[in-house]
Backbone atoms as SQL, in Angstrom:
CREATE TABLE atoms (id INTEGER PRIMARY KEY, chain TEXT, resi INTEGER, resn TEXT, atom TEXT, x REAL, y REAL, z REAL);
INSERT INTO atoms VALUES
  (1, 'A', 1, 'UNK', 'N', 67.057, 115.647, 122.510),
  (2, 'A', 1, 'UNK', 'CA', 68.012, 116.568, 121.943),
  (3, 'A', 1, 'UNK', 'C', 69.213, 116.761, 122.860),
  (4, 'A', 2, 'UNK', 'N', 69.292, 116.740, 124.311),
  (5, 'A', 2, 'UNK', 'CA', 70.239, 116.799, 125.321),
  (6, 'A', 2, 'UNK', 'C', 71.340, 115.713, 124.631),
  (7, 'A', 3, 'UNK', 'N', 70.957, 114.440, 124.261),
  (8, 'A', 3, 'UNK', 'CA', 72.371, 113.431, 123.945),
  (9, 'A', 3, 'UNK', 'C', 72.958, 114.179, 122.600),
  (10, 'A', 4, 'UNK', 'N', 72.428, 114.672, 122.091),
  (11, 'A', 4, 'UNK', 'CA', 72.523, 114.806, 120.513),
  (12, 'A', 4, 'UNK', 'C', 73.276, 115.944, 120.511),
  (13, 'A', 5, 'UNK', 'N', 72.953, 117.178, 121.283),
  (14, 'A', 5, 'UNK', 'CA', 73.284, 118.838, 121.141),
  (15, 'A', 5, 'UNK', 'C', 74.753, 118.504, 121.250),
  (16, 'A', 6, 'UNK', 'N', 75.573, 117.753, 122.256),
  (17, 'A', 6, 'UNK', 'CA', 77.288, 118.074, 122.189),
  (18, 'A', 6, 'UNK', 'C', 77.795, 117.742, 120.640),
  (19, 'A', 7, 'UNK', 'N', 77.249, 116.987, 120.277),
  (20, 'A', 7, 'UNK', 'CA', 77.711, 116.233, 118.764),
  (21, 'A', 7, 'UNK', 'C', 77.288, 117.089, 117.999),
  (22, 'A', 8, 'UNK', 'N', 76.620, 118.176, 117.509),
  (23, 'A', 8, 'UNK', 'CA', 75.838, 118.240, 116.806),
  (24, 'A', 8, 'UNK', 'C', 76.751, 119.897, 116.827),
  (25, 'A', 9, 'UNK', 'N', 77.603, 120.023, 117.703),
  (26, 'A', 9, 'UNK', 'CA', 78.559, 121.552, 117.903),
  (27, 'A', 9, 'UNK', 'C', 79.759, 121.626, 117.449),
  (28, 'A', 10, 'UNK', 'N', 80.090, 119.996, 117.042),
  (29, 'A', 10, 'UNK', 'CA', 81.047, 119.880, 115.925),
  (30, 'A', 10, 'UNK', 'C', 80.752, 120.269, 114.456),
  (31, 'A', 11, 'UNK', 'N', 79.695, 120.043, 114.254),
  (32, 'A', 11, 'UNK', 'CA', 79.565, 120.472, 113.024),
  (33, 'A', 11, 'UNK', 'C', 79.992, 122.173, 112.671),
  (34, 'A', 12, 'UNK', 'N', 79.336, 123.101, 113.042),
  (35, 'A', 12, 'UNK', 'CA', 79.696, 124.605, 113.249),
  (36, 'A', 12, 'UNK', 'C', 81.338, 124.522, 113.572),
  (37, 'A', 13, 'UNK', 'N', 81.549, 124.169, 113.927),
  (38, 'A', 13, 'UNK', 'CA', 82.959, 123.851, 114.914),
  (39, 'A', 13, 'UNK', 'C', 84.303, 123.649, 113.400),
  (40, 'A', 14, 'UNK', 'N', 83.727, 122.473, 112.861),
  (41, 'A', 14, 'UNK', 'CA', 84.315, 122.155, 111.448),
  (42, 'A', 14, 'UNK', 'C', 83.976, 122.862, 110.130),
  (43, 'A', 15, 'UNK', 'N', 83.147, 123.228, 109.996),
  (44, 'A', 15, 'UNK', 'CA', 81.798, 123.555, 108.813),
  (45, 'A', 15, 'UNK', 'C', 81.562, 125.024, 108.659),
  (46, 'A', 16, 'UNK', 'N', 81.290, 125.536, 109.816),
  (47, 'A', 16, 'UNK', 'CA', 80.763, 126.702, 110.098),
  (48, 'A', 16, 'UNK', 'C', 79.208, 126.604, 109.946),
  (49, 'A', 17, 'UNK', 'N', 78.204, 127.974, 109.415),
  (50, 'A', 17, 'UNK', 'CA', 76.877, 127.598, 108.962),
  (51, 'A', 17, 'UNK', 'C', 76.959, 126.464, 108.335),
  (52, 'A', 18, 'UNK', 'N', 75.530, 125.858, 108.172),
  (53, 'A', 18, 'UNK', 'CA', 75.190, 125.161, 106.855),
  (54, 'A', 18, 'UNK', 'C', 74.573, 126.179, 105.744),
  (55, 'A', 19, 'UNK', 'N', 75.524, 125.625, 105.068),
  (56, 'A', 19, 'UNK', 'CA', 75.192, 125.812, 103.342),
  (57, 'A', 19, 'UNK', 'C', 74.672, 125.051, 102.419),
  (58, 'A', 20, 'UNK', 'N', 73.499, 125.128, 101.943),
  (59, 'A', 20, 'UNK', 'CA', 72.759, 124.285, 100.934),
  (60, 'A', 20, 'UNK', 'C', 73.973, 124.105, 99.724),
  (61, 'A', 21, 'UNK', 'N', 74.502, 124.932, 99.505),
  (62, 'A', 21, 'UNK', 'CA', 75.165, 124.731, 98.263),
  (63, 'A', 21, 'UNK', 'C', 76.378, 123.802, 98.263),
  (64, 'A', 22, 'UNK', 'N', 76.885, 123.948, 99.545),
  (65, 'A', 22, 'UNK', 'CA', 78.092, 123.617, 99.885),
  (66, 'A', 22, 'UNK', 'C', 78.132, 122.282, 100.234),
  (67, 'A', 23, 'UNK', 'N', 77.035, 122.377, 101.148),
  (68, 'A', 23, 'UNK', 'CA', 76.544, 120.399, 101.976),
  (69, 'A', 23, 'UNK', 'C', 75.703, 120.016, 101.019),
  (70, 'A', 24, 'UNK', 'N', 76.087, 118.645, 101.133),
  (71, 'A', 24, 'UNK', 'CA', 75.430, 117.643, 100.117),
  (72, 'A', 24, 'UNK', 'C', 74.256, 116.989, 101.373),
  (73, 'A', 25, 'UNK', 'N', 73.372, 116.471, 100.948),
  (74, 'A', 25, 'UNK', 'CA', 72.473, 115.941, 101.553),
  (75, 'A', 25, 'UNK', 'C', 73.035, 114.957, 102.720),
  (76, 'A', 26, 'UNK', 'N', 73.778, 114.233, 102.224),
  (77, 'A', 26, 'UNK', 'CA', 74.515, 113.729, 103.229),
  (78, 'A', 26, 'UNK', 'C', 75.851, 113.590, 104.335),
  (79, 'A', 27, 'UNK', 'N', 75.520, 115.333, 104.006),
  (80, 'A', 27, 'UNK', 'CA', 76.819, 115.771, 104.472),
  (81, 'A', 27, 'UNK', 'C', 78.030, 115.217, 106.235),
  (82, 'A', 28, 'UNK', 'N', 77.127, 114.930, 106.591),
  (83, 'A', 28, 'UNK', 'CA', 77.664, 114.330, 108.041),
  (84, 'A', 28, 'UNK', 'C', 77.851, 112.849, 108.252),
  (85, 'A', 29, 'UNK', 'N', 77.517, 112.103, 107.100),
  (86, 'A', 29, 'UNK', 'CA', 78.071, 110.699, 107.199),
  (87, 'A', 29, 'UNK', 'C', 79.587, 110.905, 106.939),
  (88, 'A', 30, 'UNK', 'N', 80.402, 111.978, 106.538),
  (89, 'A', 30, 'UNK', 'CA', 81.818, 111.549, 106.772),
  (90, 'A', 30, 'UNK', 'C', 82.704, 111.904, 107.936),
  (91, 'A', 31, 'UNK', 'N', 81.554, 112.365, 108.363),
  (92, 'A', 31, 'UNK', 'CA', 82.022, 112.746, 110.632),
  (93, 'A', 31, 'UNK', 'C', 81.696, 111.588, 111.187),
  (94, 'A', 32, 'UNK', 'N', 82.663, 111.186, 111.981),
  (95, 'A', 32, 'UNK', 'CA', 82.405, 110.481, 112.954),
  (96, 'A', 32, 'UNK', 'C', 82.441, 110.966, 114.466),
  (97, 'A', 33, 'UNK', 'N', 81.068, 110.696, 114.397),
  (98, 'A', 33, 'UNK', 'CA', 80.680, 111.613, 115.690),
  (99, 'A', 33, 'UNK', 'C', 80.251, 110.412, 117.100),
  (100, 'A', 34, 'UNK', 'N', 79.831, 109.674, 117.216),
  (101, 'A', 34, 'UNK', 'CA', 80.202, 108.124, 117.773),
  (102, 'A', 34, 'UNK', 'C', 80.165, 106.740, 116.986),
  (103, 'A', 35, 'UNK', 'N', 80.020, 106.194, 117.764),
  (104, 'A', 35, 'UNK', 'CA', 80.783, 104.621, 117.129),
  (105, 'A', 35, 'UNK', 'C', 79.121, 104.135, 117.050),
  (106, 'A', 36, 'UNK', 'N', 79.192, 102.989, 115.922),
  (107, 'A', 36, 'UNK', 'CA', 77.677, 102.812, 115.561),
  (108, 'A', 36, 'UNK', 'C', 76.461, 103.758, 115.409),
  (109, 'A', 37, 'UNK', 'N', 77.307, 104.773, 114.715),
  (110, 'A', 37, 'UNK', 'CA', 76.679, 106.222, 114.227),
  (111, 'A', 37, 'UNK', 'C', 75.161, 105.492, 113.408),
  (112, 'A', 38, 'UNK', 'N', 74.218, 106.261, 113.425),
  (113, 'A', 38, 'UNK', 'CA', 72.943, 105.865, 112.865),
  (114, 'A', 38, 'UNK', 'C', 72.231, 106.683, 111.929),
  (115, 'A', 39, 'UNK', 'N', 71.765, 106.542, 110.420),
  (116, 'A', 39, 'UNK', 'CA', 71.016, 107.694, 109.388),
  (117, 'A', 39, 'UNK', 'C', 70.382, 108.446, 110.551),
  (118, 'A', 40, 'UNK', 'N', 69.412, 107.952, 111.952),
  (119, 'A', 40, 'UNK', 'CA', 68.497, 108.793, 112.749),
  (120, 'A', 40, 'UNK', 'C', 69.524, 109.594, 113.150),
  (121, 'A', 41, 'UNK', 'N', 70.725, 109.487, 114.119),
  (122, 'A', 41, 'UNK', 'CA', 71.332, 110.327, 114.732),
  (123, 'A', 41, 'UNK', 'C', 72.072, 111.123, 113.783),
  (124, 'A', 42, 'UNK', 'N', 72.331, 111.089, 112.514),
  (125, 'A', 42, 'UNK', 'CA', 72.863, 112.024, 111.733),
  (126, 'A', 42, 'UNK', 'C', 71.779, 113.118, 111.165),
  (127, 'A', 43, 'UNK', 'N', 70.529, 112.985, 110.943),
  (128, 'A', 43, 'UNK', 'CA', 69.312, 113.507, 110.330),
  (129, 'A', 43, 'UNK', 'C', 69.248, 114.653, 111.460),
  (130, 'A', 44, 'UNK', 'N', 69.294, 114.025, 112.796),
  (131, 'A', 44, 'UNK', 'CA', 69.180, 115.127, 113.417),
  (132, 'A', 44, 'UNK', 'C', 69.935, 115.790, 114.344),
  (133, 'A', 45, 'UNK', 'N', 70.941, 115.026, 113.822),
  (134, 'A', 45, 'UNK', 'CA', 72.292, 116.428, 113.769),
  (135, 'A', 45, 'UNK', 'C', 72.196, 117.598, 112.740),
  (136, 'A', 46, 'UNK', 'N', 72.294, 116.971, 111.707),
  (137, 'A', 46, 'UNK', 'CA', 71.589, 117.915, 110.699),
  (138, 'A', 46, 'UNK', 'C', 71.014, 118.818, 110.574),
  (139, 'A', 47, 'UNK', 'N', 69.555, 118.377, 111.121),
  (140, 'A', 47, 'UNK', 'CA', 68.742, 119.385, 111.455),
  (141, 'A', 47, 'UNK', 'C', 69.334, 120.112, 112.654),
  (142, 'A', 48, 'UNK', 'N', 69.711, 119.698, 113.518),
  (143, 'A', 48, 'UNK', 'CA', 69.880, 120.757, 115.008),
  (144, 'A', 48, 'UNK', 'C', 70.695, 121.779, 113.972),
  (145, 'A', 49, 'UNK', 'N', 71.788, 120.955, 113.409),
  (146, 'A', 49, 'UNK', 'CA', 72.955, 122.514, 112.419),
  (147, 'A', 49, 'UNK', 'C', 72.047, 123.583, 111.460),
  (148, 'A', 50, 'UNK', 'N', 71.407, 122.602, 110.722),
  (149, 'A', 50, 'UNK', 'CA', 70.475, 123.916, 109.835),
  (150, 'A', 50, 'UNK', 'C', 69.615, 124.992, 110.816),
  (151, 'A', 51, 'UNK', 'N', 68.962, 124.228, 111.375),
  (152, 'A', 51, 'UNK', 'CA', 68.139, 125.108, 112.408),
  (153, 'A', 51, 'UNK', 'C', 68.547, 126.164, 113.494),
  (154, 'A', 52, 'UNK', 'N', 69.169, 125.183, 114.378),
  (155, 'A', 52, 'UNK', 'CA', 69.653, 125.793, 115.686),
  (156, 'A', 52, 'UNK', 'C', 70.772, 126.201, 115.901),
  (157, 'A', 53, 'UNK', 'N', 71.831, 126.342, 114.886),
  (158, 'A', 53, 'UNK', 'CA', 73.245, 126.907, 115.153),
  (159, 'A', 53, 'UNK', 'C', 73.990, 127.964, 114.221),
  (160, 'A', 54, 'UNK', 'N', 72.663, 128.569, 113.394),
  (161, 'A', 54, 'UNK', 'CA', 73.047, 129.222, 112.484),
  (162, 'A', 54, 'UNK', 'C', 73.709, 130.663, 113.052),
  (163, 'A', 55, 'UNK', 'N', 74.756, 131.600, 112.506),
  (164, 'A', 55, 'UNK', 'CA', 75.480, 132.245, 113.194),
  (165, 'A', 55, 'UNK', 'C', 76.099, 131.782, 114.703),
  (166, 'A', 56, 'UNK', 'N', 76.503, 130.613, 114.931),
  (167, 'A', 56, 'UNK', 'CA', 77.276, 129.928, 115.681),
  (168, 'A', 56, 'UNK', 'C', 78.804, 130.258, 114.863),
  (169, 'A', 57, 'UNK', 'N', 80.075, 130.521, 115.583),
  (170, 'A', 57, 'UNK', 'CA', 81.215, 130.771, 115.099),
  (171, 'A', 57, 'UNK', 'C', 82.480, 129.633, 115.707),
  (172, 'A', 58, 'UNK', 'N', 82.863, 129.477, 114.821),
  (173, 'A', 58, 'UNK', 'CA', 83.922, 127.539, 114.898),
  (174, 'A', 58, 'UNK', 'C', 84.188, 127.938, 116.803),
  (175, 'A', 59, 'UNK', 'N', 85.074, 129.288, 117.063),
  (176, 'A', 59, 'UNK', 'CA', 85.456, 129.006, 118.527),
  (177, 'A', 59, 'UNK', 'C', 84.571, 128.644, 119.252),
  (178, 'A', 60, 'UNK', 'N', 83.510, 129.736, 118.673),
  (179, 'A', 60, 'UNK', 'CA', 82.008, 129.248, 120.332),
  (180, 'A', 60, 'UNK', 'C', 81.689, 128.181, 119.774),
  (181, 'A', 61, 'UNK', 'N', 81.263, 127.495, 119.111),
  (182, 'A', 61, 'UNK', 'CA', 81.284, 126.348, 119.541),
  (183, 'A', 61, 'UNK', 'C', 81.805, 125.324, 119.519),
  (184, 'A', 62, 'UNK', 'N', 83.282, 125.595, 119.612),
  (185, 'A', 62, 'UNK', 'CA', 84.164, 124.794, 120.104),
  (186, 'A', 62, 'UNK', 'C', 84.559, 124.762, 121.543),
  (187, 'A', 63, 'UNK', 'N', 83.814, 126.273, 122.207),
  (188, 'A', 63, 'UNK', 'CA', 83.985, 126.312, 123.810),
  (189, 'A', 63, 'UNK', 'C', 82.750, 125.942, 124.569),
  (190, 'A', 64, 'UNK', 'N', 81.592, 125.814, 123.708),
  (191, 'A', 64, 'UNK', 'CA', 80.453, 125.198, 124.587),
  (192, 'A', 64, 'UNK', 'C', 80.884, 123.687, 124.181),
  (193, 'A', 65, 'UNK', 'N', 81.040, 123.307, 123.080),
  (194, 'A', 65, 'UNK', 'CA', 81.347, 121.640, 123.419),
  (195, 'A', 65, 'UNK', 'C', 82.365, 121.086, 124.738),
  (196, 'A', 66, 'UNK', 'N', 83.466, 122.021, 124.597),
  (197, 'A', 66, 'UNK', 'CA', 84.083, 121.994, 125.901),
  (198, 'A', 66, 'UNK', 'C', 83.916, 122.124, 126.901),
  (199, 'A', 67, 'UNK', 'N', 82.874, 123.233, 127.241),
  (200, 'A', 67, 'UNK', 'CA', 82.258, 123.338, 128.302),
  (201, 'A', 67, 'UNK', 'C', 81.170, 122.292, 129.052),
  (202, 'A', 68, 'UNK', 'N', 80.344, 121.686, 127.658),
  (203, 'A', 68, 'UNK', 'CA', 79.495, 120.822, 128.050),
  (204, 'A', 68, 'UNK', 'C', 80.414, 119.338, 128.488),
  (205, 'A', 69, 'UNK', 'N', 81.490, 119.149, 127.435),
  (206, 'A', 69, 'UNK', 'CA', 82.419, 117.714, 127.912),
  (207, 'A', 69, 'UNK', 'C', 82.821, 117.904, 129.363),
  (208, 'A', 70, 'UNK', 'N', 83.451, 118.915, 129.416),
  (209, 'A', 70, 'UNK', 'CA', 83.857, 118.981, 131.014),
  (210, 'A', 70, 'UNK', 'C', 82.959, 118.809, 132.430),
  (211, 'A', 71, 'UNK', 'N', 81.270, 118.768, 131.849),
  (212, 'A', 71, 'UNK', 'CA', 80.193, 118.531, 132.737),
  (213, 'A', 71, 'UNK', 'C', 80.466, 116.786, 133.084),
  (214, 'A', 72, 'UNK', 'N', 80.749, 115.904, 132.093),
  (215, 'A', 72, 'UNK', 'CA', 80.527, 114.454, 132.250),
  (216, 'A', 72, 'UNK', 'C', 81.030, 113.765, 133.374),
  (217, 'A', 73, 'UNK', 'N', 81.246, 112.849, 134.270),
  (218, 'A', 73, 'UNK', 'CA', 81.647, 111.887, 134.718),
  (219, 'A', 73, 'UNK', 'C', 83.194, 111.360, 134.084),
  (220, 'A', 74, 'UNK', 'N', 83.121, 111.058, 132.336),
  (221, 'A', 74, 'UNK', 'CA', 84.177, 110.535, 132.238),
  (222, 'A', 74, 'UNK', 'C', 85.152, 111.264, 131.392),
  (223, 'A', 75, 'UNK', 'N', 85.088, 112.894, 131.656),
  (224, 'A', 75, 'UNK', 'CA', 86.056, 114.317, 131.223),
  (225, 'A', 75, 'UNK', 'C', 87.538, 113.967, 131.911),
  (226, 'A', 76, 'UNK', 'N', 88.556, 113.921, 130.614),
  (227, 'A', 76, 'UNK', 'CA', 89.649, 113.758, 131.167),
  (228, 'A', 76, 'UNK', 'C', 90.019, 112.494, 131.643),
  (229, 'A', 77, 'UNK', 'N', 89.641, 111.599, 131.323),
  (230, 'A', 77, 'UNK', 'CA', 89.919, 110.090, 131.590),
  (231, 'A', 77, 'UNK', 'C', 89.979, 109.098, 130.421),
  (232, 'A', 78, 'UNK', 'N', 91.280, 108.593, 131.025),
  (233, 'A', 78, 'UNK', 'CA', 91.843, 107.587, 129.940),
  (234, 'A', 78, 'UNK', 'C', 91.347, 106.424, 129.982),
  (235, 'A', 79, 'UNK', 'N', 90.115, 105.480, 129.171),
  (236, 'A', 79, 'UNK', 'CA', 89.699, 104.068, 130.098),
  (237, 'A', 79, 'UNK', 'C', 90.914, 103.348, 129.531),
  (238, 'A', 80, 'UNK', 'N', 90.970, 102.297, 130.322),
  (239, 'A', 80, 'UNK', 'CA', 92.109, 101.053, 130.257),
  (240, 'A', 80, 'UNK', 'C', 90.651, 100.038, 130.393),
  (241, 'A', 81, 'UNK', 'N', 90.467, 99.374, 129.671),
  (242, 'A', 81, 'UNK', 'CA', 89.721, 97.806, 129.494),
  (243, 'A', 81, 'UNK', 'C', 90.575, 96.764, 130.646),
  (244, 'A', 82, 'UNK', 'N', 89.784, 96.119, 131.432),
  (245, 'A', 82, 'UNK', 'CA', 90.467, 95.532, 132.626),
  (246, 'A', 82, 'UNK', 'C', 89.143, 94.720, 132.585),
  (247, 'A', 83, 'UNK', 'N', 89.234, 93.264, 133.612),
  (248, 'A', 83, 'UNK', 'CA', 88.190, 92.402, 134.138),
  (249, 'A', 83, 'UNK', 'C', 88.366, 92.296, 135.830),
  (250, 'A', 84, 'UNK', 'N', 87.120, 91.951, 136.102),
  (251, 'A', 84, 'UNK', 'CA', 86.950, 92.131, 137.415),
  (252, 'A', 84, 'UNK', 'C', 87.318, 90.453, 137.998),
  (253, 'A', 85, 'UNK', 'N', 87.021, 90.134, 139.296),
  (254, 'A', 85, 'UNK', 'CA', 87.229, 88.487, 139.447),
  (255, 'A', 85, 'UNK', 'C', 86.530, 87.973, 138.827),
  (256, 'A', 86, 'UNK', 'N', 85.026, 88.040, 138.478),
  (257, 'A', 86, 'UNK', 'CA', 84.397, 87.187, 137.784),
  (258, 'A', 86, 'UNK', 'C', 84.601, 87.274, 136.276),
  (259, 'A', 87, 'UNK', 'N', 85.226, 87.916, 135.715),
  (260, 'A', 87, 'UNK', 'CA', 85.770, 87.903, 134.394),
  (261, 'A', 87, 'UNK', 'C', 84.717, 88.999, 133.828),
  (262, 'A', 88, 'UNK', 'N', 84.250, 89.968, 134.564),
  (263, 'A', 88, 'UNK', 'CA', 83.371, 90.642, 133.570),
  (264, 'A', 88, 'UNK', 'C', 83.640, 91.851, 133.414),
  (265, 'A', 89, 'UNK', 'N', 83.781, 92.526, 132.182),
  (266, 'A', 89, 'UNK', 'CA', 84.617, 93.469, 131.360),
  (267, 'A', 89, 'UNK', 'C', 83.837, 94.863, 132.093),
  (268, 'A', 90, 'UNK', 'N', 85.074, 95.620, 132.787),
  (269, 'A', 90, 'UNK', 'CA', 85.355, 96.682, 133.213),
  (270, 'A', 90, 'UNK', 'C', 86.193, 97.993, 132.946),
  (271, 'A', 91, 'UNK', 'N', 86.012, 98.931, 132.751),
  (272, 'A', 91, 'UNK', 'CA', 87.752, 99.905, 132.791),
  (273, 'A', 91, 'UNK', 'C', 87.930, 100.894, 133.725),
  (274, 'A', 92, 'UNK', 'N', 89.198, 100.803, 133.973),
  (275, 'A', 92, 'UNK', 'CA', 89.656, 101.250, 134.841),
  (276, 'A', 92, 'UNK', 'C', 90.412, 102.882, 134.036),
  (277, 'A', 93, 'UNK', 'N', 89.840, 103.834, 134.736),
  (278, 'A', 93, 'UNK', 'CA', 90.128, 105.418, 134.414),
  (279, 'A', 93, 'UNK', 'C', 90.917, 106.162, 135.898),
  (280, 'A', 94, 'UNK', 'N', 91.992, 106.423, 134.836),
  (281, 'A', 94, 'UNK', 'CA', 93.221, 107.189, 135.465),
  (282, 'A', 94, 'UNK', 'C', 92.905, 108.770, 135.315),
  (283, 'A', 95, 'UNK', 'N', 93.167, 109.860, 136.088),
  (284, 'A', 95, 'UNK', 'CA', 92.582, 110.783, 135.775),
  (285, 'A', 95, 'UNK', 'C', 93.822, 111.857, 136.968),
  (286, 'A', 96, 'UNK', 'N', 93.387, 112.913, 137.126),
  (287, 'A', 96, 'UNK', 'CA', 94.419, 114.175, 137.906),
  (288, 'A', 96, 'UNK', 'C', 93.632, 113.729, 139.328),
  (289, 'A', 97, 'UNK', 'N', 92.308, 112.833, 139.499),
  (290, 'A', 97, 'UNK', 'CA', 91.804, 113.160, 140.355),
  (291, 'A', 97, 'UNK', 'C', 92.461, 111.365, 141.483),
  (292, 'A', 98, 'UNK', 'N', 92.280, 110.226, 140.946),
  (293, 'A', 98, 'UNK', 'CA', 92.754, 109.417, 141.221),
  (294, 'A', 98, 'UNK', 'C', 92.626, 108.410, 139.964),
  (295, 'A', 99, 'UNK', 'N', 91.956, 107.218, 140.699),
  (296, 'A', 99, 'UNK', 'CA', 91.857, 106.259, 139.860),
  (297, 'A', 99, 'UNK', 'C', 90.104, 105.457, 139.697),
  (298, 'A', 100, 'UNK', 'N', 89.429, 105.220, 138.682),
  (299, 'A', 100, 'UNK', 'CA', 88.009, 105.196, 138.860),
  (300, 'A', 100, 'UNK', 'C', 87.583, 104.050, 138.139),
  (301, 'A', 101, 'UNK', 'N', 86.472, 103.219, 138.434),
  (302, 'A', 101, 'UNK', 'CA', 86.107, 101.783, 137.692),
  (303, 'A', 101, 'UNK', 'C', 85.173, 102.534, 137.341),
  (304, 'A', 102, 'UNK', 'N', 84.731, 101.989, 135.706),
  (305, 'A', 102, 'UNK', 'CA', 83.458, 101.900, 134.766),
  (306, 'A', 102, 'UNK', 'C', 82.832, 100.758, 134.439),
  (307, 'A', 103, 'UNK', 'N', 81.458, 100.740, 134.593),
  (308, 'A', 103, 'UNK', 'CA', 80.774, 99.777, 133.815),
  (309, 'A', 103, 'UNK', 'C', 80.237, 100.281, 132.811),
  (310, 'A', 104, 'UNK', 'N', 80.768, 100.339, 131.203),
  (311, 'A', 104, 'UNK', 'CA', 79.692, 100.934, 130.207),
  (312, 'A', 104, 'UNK', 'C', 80.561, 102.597, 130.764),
  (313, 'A', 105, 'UNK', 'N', 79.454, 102.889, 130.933),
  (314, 'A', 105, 'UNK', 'CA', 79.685, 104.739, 131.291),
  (315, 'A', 105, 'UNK', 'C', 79.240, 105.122, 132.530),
  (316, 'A', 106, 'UNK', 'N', 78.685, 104.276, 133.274),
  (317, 'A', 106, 'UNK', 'CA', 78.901, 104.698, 134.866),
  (318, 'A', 106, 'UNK', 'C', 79.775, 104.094, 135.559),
  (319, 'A', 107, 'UNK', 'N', 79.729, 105.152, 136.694),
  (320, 'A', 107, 'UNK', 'CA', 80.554, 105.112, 136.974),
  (321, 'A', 107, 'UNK', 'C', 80.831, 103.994, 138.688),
  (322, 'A', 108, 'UNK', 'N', 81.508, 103.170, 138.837),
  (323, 'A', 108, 'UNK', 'CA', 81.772, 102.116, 139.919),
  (324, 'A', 108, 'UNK', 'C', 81.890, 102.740, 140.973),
  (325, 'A', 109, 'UNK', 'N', 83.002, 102.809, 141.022),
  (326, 'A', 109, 'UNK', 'CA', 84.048, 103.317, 142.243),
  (327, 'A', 109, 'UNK', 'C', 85.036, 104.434, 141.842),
  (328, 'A', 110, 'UNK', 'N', 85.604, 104.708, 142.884),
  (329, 'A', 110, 'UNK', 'CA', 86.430, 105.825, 143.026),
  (330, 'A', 110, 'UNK', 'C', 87.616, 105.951, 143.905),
  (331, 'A', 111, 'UNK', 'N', 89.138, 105.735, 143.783),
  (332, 'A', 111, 'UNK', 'CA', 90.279, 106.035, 144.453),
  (333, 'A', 111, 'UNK', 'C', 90.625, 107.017, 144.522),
  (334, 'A', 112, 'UNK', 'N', 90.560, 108.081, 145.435),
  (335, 'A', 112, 'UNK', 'CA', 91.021, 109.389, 145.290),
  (336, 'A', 112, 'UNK', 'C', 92.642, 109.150, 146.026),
  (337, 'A', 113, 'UNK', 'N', 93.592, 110.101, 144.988),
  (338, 'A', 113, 'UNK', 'CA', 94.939, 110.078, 145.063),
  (339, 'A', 113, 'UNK', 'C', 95.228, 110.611, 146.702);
């Protein structure tokens, strides 16, 4: 539930409660909430919204998603797609802090300004 809970605070965020009447069964296939979104990871988004966020209000949780984004590694960073010498696909993240290599989502290295 930890990967799932930031995604799952958009919904309240956009939506407010869930409403049976209002949401259609498949109500969150027209969010895109990541890339190669999955029926599993939408089901239980779903559920976390019916269940666990009821009286949740659009700001709060629009300030715990914020709060939780700002926990990550890659908060506030722009990747740029770059290759390394051996040709293998890297990006390079510009940020207030310096400049930082990624593989995937961890994190390489670090240039501090």
């Amino acid at each position: 539930m930890f990967f799932v809970f930031p995604f799952s605070l958009q919904l309240p965020a956009e939506l407010g409660d869930y409403d049976a009447q209002e949401h259609g069964e498949n109500y969150i296939s027209s969010f895109k909430l990541v890339p190669n979104q999955s029926s599993k990871l939408e089901k239980t988004v779903s559920e976390i919204h019916q269940k666990d966020m009821k009286g949740l209000t659009p700001a709060d949780a629009e300030l715990a998603f914020i709060k939780k984004a700002s926990t990550l590694e890659t908060y506030g960073i722009d990747p740029h797609p770059v290759k390394d010498h051996k040709g293998k696909q890297l990006y390079l993240g510009i940020n207030y802090n310096g400049i930082t290599t990624f593989q995937g989502n961890r994190r390489i290295q670090s240039f501090k300004w």
